[in-house]
C-alpha positions in Angstrom: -15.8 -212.6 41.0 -18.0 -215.7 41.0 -15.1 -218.0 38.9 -12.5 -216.7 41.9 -14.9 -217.8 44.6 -15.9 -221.1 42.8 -12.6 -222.2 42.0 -11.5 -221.3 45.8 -13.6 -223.1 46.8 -13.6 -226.5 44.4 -9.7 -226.5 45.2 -10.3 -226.7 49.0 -13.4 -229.5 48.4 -16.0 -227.1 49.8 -19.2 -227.7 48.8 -21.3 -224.4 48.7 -24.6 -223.5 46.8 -24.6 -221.1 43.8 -27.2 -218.7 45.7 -24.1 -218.4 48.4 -21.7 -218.1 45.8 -23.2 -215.3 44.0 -24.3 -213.7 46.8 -20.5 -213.6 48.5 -19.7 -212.1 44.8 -22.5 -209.7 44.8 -21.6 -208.1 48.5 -17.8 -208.4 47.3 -18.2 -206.6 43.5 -20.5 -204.0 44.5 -18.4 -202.8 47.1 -15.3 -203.0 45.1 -16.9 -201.3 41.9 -18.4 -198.1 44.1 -17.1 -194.8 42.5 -14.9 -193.8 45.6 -12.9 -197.2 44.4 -10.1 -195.9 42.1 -7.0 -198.1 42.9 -8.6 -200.6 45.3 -11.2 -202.2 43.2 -11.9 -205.5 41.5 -8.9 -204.9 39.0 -7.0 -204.8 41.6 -8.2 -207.7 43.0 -7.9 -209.7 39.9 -4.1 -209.0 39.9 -3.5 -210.0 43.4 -5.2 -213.4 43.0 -3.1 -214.5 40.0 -0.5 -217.7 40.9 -2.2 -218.0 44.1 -3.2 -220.6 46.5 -7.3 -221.1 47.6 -6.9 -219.5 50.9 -4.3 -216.7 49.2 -7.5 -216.1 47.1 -10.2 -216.2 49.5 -7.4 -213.3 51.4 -7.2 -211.5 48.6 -10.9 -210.9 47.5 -11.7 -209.9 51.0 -8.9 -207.8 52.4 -9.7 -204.5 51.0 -13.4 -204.8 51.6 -13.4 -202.2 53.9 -12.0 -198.8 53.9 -13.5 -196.1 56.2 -11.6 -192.8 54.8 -12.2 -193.9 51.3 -15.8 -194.9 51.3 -16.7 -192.9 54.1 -17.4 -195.3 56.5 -18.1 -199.1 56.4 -19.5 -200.3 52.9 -22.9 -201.1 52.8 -22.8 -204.6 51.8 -21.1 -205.5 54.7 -23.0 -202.9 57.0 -24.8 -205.9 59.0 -22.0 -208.6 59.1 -19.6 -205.8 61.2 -22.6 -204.6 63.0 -20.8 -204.0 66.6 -17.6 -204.7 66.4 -16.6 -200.9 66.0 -18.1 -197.7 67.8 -16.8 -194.8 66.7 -15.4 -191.9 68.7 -14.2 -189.0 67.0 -11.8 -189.3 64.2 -11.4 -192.9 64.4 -13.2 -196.0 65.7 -13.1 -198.0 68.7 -13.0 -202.0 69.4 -16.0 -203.4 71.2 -16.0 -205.7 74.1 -16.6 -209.0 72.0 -19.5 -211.5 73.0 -17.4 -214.5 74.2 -20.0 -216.6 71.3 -18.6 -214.5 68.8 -15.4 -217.0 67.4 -14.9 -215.0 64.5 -14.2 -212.0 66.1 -12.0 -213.0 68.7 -9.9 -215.3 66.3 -9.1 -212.2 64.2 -8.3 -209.9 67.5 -6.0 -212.3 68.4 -4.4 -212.9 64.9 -4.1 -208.7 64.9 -2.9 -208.6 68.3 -6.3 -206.1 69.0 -7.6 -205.4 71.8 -11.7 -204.6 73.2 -11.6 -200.8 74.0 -8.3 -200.2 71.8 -8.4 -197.3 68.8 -8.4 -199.0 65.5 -6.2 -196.7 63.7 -6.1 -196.4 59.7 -2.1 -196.8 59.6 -1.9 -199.9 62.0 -4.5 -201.6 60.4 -8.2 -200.8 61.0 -9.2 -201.7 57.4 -7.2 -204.8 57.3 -8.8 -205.8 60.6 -12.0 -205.2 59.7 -12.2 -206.8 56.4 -10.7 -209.6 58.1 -13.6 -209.8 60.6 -16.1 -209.3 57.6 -14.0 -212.5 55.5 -14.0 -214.6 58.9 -17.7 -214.2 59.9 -18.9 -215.1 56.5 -16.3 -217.9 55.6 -16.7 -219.5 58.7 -19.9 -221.8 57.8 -17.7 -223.1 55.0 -13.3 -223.0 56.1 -12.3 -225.1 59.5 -10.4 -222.9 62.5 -7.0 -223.8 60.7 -8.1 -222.2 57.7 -10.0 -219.4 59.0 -7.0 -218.5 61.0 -4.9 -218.2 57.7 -7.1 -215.8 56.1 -7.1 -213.9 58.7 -3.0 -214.0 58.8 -2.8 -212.8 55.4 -5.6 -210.2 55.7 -3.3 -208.8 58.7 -0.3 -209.2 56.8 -1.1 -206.7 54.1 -1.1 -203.6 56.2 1.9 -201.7 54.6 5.1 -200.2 55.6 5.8 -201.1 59.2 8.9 -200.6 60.7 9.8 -202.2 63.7 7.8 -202.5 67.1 8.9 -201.7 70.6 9.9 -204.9 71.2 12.7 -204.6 67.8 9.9 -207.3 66.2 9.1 -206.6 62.1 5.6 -207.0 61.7 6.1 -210.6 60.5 8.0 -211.6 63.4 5.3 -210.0 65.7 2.9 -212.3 63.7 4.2 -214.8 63.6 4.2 -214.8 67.5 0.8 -214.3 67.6 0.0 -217.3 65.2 2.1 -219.4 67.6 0.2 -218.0 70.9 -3.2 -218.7 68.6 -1.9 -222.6 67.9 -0.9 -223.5 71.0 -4.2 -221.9 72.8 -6.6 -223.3 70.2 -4.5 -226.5 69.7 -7.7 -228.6 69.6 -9.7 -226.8 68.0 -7.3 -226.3 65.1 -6.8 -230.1 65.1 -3.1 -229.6 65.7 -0.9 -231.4 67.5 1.6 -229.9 69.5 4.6 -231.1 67.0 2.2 -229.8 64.3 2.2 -226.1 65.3 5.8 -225.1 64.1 5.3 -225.9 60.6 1.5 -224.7 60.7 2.5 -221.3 61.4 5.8 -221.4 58.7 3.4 -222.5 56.3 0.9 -219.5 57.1 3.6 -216.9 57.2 5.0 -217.8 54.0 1.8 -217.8 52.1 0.7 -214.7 53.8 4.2 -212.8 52.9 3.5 -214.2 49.2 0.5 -212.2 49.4 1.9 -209.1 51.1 5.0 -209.1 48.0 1.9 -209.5 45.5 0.0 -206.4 47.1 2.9 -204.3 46.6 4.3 -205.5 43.4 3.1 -202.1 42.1 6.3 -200.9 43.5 8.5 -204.1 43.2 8.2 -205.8 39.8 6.4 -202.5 37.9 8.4 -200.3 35.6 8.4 -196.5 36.8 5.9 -195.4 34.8 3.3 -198.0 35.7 4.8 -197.5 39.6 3.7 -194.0 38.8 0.4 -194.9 37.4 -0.8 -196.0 40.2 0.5 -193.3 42.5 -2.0 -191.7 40.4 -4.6 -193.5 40.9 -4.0 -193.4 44.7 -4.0 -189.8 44.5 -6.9 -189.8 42.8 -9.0 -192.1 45.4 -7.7 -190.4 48.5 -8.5 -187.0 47.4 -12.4 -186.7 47.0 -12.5 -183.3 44.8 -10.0 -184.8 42.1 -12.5 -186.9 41.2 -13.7 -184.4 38.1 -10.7 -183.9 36.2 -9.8 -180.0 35.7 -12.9 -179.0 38.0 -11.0 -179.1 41.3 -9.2 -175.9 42.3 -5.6 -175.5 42.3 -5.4 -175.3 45.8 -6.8 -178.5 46.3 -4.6 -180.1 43.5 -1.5 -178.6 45.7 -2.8 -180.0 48.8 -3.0 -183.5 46.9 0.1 -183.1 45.2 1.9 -182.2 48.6 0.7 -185.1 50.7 1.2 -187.3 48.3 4.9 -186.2 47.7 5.7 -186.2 51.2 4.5 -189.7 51.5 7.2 -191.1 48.8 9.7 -189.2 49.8 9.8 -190.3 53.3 8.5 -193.8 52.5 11.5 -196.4 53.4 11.7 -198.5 50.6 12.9 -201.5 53.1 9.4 -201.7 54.4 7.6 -202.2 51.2 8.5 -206.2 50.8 8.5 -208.8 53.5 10.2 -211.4 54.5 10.7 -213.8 57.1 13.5 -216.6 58.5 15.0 -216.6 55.0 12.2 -216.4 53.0 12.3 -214.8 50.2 15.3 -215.2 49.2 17.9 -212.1 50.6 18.7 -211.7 46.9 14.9 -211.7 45.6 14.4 -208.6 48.7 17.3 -207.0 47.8 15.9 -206.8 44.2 12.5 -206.0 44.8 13.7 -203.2 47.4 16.4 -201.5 44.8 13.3 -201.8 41.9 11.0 -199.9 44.7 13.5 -197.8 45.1 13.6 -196.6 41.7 9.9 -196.7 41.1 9.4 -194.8 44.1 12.2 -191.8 43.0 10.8 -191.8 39.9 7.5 -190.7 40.9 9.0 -188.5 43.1 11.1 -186.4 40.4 7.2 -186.2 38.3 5.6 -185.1 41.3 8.3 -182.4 41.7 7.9 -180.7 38.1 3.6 -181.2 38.4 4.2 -179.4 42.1 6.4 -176.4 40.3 3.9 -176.6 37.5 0.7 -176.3 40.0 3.1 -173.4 41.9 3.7 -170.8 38.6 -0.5 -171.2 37.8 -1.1 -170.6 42.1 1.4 -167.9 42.2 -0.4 -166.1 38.6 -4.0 -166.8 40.5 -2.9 -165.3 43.7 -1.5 -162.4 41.8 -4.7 -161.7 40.2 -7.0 -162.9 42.1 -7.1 -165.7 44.0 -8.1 -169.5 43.9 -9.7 -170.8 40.8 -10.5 -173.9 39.2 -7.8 -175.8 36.9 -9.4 -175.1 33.9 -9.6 -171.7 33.8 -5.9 -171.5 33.4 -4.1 -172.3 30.4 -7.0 -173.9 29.0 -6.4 -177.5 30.9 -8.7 -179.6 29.5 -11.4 -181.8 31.4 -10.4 -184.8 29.2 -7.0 -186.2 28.4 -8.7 -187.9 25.6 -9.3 -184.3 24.0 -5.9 -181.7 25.1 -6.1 -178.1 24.7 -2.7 -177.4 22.8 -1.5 -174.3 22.4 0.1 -173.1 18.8 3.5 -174.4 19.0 4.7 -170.3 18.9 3.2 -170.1 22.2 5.8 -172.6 24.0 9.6 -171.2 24.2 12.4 -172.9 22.7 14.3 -174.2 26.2 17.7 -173.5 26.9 20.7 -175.7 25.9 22.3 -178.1 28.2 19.4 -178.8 30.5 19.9 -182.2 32.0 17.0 -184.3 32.2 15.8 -188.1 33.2 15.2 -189.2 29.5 12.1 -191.4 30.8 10.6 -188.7 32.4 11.0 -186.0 29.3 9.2 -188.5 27.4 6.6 -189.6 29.7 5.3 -185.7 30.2 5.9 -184.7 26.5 3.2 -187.2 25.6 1.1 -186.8 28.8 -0.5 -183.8 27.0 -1.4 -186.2 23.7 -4.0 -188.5 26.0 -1.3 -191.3 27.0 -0.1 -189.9 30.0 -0.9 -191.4 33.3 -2.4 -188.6 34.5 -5.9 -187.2 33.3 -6.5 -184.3 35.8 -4.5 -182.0 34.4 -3.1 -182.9 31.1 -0.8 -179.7 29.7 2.6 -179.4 27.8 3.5 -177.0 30.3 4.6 -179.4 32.7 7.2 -180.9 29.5 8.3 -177.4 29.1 8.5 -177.0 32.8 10.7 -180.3 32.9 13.2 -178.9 29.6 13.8 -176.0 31.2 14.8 -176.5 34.4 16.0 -180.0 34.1 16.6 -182.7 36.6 18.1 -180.8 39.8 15.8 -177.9 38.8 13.0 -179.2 39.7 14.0 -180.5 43.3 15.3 -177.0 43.5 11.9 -175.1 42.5 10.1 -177.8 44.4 11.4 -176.8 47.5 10.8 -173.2 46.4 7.4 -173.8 45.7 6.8 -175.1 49.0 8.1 -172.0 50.4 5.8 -170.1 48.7 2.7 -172.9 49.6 4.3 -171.7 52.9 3.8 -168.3 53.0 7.3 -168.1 53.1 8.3 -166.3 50.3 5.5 -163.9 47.7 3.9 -165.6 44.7 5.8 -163.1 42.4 9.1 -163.4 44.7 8.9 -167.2 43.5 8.5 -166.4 39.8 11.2 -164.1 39.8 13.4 -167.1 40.5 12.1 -168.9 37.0 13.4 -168.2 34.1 11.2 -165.0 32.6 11.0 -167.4 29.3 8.9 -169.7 31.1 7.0 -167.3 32.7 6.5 -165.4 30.1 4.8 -168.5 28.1 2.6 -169.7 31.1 1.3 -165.5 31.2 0.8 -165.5 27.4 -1.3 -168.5 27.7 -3.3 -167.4 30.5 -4.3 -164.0 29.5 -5.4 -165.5 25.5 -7.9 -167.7 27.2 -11.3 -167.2 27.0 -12.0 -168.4 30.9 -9.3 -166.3 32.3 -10.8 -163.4 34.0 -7.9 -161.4 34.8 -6.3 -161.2 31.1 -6.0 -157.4 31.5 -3.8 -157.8 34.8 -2.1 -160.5 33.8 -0.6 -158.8 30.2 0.3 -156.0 32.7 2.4 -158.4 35.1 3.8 -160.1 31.3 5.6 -157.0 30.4 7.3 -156.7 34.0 9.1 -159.8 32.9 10.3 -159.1 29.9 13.9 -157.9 29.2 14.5 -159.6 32.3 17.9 -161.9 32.8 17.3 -164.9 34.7 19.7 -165.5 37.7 20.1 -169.3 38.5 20.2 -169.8 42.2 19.9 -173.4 41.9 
């Protein structure tokens, strides 16, 4: 974090002391390496500062700095420089009247478009805001107005997946409007003249959308399984009780799974990359949007078999008891590095003719072996879940699953819709497990399946 700072600032012929420098890394690190920080860490960080420009950098180490439903509130580090700027009130935190002294603050409301008094709101932009405010007041002994007014652009610029605004403005449009307003009020003090201020704010915007495409390459320039990987990482840091693999209850795994698939599946794959009066390229968007695209199905169709998956063990639980933790069913281990497998007699042979994504097949038969993406609840059950029902099956169960999440139709309604086979496995390995404390029950409900026929309704 220190070299990234240093070399920021060398490039833009700042001079700054190495007690600043390493205390600017030290606020920066240890709020980016706190255990709540899964996805949006210093790794991350690193990644997004490659290729980049000194103020792209500066952006880029500061623009996840804060983020209240992560962390729980503002990070401790940075406690004291965002000391009243926000009151809360209720669920989310309001904008206080700012002292007219105050530069920093008022150059990043007007770069946000914020108002005193208005509700910061987590999906328009409260964390970007505020780590803009934190990046601002502690840069501004060292970057001019010009420069300042940058970093905040691309701070601003990074809030994801805006459609457009009431007035039919993208959010780079709308921002680029306010950079304008901000040049031609502060014209002075920026050192622009007017005939300056039209290239001033091209130049911001096009650094700032570099930026923004660099944030989200995850989903633009990744392949599906490393898209995917860091789906699951998101899920991870959003969802406080995932954070010891196999502990969490399947409830909660549901819950997770369930948000986090109805997020994809309703994201709009045209707001992920930005782009602005031609630039980038309509060719470059069009690819980076059909590669999101992909990535972003792609995690959908996994999070579709781990949702049927989490539904068969929910439905057994519910039949013969209730909620439990993960691992007390079919032996999910705590640690991909070490899988329970069962004896390979214990997993059916799947029907012929199944169709399935060949990527997918392979990514959760060797999710159980350690190299899967996902730690929390490594099993081959989700690979025989996948061979059996296939591609459209699992959309099909998905939706069933729901229904049964629902209340809409009985835990053992929805496993009479599965194939008995694959019930009659997931039972089997449930009631030979030494945790399971329904084995009794659950050999009972075993024999109810067999002999049974299984009648495709999808």
């Amino acid at each position: 974090m220190i070299h990234l700072f240093r070399k920021a600032f060398q490039d833009l012929s700042v001079n700054i002391s190495d007690a600043e420098l390493a205390q600017l890394a030290r606020q920066v690190q240890q709020t980016m390496t706190a255990s709540t920080r899964v996805f949006h860490n210093v790794r991350h960080v690193l990644g997004l500062c490659e290729g980049m420009k000194p103020l792209q950098v500066l952006s880029a180490i500061f623009h996840d700095v804060v983020y209240w439903q992560i962390d729980g509130g503002l990070p401790e580090p940075f406690a004291g420089t965002l000391a009243n700027v926000t009151c809360p009130e209720g669920d989310t935190l309001l904008l206080q009247p700012i002292d007219p002294g105050d530069s920093a603050t008022i150059l990043c409301a007007e770069v946000f478009g914020f108002c005193p008094g208005q509700a910061l709101l987590f999906q328009e932009g409260m964390n970007e805001f505020l780590s803009a405010v934190v990046a601002v007041r502690l840069l501004q002994r060292h970057l001019t107005p010009a420069q300042l007014v940058a970093v905040a652009a691309c701070i601003e610029i990074t809030i994801p997946f805006r459609g457009l605004d009431n007035e039919g403005q993208s959010a780079v449009q709308a921002l680029a409007q306010r950079l304008q307003t901000v040049a031609e009020k502060h014209g002075s003090e920026l050192r622009l003249a007017p005939d300056e201020i039209a290239a001033f704010v091209k130049t911001i915007i096009s650094d700032a959308i570099d930026l923004a495409n660099q944030d989200v390459a995850g989903f633009t320039r990744a392949t599906p399984v490393q898209c995917l990987s860091n789906t699951w990482l998101l899920l991870k840091e959003g969802n406080a009780p995932l954070a010891t693999a196999g502990q969490h209850s399947l409830l909660e795994y549901r819950n997770a799974l369930l948000r986090m698939s109805t997020f994809l599946c309703n994201l709009d794959a045209t707001l992920i990359c930005q782009s602005h009066d031609g630039y980038p390229t309509a060719a470059a968007v069009a690819t980076m949007t059909a590669v999101a695209e992909q990535n972003v199905r792609f995690s959908c169709d996994y999070l579709d078999v781990e949702i049927v998956f989490v539904a068969i063990l929910e439905a057994l639980a519910r039949i013969t008891g209730s909620d439990c933790p993960c691992t007390l069913l079919l032996g999910i281990c705590s640690s991909a590095a070490s899988p329970v497998t069962p004896p390979s007699e214990a997993l059916p042979v799947p029907p012929p003719g199944v169709i399935c994504n060949p990527e997918l097949r392979q990514l959760l038969a060797q999710e159980h072996l350690g190299a899967s993406i996902n730690n929390l609840t490594p099993s081959p059950f989700k690979h025989l879940v996948y061979q059996f029902l296939g591609h459209e099956g699992s959309k099909y169960f998905a939706i069933q699953a729901r229904a049964m999440f629902d209340g809409a139709l009985a835990p053992r309604a929805f496993l009479d819709t599965l194939d008995p086979t694959l019930v009659i496995a997931f039972i089997s390995t449930c009631a030979n497990k030494a945790q399971s404390p329904c084995s009794q029950t659950l050999m009972a409900l075993q024999g109810s399946f067999r002999g049974q026929s299984w009648r495709q309704q999808h």
